[in-house]
C-alpha positions in Angstrom: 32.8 -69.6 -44.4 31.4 -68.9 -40.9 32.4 -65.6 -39.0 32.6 -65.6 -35.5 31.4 -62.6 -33.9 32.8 -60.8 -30.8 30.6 -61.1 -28.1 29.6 -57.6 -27.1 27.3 -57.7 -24.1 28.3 -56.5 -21.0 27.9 -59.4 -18.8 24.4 -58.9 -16.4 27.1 -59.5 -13.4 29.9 -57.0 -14.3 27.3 -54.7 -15.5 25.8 -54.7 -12.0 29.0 -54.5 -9.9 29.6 -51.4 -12.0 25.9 -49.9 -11.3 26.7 -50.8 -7.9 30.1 -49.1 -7.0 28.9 -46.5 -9.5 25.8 -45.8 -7.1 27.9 -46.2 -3.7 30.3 -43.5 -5.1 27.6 -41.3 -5.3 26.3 -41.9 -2.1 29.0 -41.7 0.1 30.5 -38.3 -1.9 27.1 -37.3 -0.9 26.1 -36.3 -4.4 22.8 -38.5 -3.7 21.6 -36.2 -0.5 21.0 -38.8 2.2 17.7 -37.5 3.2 16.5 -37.9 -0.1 14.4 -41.0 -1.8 16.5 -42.4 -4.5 13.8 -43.3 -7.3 15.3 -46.0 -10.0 14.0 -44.8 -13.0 16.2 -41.2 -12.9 18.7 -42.5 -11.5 19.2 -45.4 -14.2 19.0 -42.7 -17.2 21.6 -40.3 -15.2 24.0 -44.1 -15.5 22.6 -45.0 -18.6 21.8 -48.1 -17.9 18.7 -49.9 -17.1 16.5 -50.3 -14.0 17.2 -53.8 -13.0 21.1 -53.4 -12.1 20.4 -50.0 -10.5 17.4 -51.7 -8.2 19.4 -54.6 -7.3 22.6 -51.8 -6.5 19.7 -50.5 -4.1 18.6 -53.5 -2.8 22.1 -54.6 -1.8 22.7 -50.7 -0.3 20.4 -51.2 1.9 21.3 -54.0 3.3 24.4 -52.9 4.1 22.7 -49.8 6.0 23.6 -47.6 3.4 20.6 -45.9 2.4 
């Protein structure tokens, strides 16, 4: 007999939306000071999550003239 597993990954997409609107939150209740360089690396271990969603979150920030 075979058991079946839940799959327990956060999928990459949802996870990043998340990161995303996490990040934007932060931004515009000015908790990340606007004149200040958001680095990846802190920012990911304040979210707990890893660098990839939180540089693409930042990527698509700034294209919408966010930061």
């Amino acid at each position: 007999m075979q058991i079946t597993l839940p799959n327990t990954n956060i999928p990459s997409k949802i996870e990043g939306d998340s990161v995303y609107s996490r990040v934007k939150s932060l931004i515009m209740s000015h908790k990340l000071p606007p004149e200040k360089r958001i680095r990846p690396e802190p920012l990911a271990d304040q979210l707990r999550v890893s660098t990839t969603p939180v540089r693409e979150a930042l990527i698509q920030l700034s294209a919408e003239k966010l930061i």
